[in-house]
Jmol script that loads the backbone (N, CA, C; Angstrom):
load data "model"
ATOM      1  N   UNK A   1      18.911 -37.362  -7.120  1.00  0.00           N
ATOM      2  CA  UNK A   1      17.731 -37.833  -7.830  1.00  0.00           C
ATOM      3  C   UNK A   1      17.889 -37.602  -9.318  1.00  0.00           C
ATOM      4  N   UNK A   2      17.508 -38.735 -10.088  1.00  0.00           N
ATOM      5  CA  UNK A   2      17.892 -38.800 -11.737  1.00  0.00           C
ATOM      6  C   UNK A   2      16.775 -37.934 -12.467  1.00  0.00           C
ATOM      7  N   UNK A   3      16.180 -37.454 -13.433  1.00  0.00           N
ATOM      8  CA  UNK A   3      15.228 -37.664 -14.306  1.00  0.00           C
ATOM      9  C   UNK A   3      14.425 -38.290 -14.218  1.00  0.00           C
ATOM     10  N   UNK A   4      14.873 -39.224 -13.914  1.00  0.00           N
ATOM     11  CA  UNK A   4      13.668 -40.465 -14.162  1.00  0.00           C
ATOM     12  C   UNK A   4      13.248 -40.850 -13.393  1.00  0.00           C
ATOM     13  N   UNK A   5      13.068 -40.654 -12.034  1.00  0.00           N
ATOM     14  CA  UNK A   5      12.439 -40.590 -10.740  1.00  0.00           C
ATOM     15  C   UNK A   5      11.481 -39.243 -10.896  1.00  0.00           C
ATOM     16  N   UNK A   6      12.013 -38.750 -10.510  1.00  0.00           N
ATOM     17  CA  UNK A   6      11.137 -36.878 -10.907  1.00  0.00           C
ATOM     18  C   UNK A   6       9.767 -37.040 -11.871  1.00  0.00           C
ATOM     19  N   UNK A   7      10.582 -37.570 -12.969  1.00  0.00           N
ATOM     20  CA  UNK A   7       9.069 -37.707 -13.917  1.00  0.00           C
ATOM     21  C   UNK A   7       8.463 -39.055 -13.662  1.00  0.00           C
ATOM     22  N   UNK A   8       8.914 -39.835 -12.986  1.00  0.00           N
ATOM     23  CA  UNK A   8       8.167 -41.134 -12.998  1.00  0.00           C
ATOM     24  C   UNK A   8       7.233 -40.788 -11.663  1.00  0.00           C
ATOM     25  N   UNK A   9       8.108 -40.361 -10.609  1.00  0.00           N
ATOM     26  CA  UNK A   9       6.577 -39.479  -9.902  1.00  0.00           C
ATOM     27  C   UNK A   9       5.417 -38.307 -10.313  1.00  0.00           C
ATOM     28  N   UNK A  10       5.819 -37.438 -11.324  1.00  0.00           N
ATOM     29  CA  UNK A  10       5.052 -37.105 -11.747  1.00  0.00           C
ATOM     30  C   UNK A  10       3.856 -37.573 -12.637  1.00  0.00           C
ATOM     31  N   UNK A  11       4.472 -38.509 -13.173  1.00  0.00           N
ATOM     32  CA  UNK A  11       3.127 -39.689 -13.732  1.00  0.00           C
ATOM     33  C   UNK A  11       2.130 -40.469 -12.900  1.00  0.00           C
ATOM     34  N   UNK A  12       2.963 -40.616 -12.051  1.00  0.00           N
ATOM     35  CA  UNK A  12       2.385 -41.593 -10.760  1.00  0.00           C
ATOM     36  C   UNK A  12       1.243 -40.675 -10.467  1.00  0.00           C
ATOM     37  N   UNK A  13       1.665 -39.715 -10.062  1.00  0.00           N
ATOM     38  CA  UNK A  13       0.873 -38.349  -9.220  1.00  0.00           C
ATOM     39  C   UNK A  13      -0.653 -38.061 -10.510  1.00  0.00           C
ATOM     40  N   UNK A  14      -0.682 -38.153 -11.804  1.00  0.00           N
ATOM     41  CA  UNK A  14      -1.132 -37.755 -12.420  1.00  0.00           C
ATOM     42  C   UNK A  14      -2.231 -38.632 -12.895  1.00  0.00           C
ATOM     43  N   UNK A  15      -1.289 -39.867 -12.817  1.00  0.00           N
ATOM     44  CA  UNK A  15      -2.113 -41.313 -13.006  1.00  0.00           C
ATOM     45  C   UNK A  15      -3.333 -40.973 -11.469  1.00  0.00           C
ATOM     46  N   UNK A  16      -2.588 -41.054 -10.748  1.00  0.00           N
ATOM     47  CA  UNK A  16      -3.837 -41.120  -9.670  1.00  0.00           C
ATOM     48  C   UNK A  16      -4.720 -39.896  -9.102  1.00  0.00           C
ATOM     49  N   UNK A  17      -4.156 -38.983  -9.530  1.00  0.00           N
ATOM     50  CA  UNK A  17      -5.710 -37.876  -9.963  1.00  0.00           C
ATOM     51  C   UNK A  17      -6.488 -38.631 -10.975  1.00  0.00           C
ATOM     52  N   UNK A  18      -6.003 -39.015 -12.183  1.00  0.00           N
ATOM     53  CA  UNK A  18      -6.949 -39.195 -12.995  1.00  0.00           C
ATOM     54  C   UNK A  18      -8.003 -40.099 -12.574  1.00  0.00           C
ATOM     55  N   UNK A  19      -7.385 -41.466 -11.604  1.00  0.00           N
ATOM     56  CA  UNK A  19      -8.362 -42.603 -10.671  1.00  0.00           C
ATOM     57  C   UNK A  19      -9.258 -41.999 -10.247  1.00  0.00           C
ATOM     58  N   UNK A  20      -8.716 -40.827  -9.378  1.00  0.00           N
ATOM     59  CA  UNK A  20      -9.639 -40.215  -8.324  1.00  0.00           C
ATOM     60  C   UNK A  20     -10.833 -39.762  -8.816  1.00  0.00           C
ATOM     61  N   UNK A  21     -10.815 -38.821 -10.008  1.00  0.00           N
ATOM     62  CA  UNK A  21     -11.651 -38.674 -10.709  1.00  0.00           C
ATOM     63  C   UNK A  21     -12.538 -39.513 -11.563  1.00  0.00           C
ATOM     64  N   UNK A  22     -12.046 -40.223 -11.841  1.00  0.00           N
ATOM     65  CA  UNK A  22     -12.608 -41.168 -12.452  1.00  0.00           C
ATOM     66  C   UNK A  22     -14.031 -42.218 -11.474  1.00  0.00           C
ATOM     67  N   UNK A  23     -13.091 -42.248 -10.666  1.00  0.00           N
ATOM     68  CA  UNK A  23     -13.962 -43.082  -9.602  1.00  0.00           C
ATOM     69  C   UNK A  23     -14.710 -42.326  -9.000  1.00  0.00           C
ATOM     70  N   UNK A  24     -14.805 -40.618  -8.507  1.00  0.00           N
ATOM     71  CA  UNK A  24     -16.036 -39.836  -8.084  1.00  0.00           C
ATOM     72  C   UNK A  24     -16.831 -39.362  -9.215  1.00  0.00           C
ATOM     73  N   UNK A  25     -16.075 -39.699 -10.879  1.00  0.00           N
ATOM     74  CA  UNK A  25     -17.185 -39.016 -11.730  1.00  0.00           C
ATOM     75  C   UNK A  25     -18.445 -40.679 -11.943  1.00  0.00           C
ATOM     76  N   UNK A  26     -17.553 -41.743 -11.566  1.00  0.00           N
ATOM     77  CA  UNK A  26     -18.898 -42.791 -11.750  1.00  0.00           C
ATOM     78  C   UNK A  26     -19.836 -42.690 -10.202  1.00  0.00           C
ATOM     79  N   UNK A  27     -19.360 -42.755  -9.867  1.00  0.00           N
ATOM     80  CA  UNK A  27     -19.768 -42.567  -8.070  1.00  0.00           C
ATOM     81  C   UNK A  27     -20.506 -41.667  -8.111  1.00  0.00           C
ATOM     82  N   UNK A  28     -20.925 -40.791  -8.174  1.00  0.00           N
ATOM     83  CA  UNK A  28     -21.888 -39.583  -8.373  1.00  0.00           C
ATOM     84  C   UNK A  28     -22.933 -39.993  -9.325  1.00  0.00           C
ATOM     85  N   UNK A  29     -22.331 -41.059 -11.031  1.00  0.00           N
ATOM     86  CA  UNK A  29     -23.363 -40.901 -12.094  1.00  0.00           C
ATOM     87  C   UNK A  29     -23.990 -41.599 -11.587  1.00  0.00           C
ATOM     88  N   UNK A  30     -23.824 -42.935 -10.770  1.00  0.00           N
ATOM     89  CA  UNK A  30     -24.304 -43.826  -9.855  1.00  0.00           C
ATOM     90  C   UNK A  30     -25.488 -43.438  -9.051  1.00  0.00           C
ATOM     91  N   UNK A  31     -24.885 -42.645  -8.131  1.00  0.00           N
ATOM     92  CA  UNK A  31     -25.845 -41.881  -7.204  1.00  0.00           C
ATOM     93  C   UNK A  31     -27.053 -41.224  -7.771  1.00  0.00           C
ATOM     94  N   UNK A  32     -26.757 -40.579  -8.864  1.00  0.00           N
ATOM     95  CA  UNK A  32     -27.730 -39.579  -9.863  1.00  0.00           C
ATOM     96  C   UNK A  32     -29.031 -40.829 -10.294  1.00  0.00           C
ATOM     97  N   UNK A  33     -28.246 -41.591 -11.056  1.00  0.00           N
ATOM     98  CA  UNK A  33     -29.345 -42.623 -11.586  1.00  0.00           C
ATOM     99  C   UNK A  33     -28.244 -42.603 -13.056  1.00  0.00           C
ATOM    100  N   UNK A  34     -27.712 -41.920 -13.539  1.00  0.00           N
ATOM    101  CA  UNK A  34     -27.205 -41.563 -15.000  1.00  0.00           C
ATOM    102  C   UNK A  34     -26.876 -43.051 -15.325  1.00  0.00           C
ATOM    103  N   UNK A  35     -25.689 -43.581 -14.578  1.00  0.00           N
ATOM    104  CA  UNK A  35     -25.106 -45.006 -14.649  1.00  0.00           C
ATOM    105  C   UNK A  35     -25.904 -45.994 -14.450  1.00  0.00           C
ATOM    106  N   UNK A  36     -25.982 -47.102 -15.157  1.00  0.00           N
ATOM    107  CA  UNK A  36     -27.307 -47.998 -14.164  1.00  0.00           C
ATOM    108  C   UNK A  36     -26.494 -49.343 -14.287  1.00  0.00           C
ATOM    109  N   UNK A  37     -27.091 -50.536 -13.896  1.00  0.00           N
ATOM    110  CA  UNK A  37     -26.137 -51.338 -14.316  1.00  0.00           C
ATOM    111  C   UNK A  37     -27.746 -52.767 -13.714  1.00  0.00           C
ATOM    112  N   UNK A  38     -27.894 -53.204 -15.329  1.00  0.00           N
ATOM    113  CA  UNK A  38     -29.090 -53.899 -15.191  1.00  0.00           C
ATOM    114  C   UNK A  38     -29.442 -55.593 -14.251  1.00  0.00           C
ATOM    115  N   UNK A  39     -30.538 -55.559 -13.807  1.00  0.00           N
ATOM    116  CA  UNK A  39     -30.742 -56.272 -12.895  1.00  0.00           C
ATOM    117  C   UNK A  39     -30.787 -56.211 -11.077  1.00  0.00           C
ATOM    118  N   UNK A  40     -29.796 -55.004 -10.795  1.00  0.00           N
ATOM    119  CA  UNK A  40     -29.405 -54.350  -9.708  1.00  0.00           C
ATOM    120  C   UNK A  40     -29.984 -53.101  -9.230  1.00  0.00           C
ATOM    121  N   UNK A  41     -30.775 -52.672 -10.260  1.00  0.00           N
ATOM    122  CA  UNK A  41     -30.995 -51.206 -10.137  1.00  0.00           C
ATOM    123  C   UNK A  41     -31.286 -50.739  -8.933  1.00  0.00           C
ATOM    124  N   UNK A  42     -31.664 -51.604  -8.066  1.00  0.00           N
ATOM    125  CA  UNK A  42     -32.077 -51.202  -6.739  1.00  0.00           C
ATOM    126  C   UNK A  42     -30.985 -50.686  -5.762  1.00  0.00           C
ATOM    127  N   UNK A  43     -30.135 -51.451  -6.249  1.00  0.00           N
ATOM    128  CA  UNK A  43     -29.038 -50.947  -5.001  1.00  0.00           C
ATOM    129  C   UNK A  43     -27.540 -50.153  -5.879  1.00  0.00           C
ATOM    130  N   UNK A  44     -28.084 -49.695  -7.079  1.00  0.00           N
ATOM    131  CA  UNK A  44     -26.781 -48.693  -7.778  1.00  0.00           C
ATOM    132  C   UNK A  44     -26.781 -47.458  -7.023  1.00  0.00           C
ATOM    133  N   UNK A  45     -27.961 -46.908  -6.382  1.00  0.00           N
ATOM    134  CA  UNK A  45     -27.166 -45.971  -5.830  1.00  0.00           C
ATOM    135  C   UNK A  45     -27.021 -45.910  -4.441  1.00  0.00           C
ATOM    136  N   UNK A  46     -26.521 -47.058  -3.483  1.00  0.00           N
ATOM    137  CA  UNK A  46     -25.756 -47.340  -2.034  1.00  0.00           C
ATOM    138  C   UNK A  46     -24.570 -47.751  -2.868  1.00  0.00           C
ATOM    139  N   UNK A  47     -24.536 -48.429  -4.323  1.00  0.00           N
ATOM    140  CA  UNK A  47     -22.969 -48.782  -4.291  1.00  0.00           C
ATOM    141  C   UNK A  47     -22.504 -47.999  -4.919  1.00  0.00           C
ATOM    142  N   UNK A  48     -22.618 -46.464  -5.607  1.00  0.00           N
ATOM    143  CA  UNK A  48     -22.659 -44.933  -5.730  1.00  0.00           C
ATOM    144  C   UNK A  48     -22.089 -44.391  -4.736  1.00  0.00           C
ATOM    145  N   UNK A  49     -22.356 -44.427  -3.634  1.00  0.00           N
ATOM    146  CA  UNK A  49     -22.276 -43.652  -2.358  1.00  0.00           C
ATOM    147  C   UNK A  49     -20.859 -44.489  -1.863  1.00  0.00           C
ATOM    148  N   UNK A  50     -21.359 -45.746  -1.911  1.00  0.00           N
ATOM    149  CA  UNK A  50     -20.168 -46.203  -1.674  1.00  0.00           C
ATOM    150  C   UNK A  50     -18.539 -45.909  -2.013  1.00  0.00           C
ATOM    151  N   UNK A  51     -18.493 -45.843  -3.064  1.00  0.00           N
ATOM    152  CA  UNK A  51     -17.701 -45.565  -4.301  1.00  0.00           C
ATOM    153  C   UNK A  51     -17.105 -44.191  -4.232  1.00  0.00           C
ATOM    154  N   UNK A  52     -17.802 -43.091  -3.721  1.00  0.00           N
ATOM    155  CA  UNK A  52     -17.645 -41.740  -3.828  1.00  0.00           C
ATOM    156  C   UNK A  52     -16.733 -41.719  -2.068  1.00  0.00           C
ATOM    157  N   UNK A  53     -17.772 -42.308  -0.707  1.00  0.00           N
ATOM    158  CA  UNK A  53     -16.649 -42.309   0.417  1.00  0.00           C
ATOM    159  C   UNK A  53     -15.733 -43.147   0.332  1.00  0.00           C
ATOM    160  N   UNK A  54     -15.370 -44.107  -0.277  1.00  0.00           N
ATOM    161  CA  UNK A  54     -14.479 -45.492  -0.150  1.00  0.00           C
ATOM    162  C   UNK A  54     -13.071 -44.064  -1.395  1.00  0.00           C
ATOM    163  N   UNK A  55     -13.445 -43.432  -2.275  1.00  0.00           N
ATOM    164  CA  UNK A  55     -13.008 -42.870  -2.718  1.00  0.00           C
ATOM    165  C   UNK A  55     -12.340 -41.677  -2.123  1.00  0.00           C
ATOM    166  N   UNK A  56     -12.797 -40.965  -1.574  1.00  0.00           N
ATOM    167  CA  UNK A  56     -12.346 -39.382  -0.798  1.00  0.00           C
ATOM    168  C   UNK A  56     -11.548 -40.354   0.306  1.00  0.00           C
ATOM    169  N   UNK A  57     -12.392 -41.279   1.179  1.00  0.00           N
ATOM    170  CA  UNK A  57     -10.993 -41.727   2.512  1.00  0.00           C
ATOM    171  C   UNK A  57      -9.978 -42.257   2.138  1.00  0.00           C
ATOM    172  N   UNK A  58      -9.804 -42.828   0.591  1.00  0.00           N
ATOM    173  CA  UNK A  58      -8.382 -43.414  -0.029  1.00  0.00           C
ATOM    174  C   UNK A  58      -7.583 -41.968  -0.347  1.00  0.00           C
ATOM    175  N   UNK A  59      -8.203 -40.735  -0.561  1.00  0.00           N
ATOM    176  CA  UNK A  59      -7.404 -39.602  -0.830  1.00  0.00           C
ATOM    177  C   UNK A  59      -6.684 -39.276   0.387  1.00  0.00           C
ATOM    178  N   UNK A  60      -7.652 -39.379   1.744  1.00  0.00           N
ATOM    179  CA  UNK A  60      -7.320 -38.568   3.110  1.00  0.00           C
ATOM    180  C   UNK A  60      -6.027 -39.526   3.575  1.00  0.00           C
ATOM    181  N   UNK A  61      -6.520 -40.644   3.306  1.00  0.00           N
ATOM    182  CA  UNK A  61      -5.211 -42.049   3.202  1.00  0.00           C
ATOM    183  C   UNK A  61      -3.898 -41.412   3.182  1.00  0.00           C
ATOM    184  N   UNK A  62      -4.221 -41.614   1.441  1.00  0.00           N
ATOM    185  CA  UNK A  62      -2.435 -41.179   0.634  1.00  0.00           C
ATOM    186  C   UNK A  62      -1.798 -39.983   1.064  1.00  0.00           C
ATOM    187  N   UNK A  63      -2.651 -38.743   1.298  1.00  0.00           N
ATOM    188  CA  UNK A  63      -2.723 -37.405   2.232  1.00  0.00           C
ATOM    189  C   UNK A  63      -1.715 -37.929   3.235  1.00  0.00           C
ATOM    190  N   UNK A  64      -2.385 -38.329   4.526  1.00  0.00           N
ATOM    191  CA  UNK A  64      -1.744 -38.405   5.554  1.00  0.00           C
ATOM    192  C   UNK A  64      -0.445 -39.607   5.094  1.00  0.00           C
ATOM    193  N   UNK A  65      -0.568 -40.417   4.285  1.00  0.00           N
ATOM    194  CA  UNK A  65       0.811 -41.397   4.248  1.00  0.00           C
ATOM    195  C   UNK A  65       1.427 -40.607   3.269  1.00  0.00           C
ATOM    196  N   UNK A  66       1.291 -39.551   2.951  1.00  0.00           N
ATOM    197  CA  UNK A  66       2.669 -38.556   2.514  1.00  0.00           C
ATOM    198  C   UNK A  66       3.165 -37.749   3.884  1.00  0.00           C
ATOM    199  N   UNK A  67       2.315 -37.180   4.740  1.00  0.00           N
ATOM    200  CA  UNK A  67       2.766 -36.239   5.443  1.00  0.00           C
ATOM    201  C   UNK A  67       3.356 -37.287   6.834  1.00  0.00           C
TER     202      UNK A  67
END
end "model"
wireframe off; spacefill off
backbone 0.3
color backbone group
């Protein structure tokens, strides 16, 4: 294995924490009310909720398709 595999997975790996987070810190502001997104307001926080499990089962995903 070169360098450049090693660190190109480590980016990979880093890149997609950052998704993960990213997508449960809107997913939650969602849920809260913080995020709103006008005209819809009614249903921002089912697509909140959404967002936060559609999020954690893509983790349990990549989880088990490593192991």
């Amino acid at each position: 294995m070169g360098k450049g595999s090693a660190v190109d997975k480590l980016l990979n790996l880093v890149t997609w924490i950052t998704g993960v987070l990213v997508s449960l810190a809107v997913g939650f502001g969602m849920v809260r009310g913080i995020l709103t997104v006008p005209y819809v307001q009614a249903v921002v926080p089912v697509a909140g909720w959404i967002v936060v499990i559609l999020t954690i089962v893509s983790v349990v995903l990549a989880i088990v398709n490593r192991v």
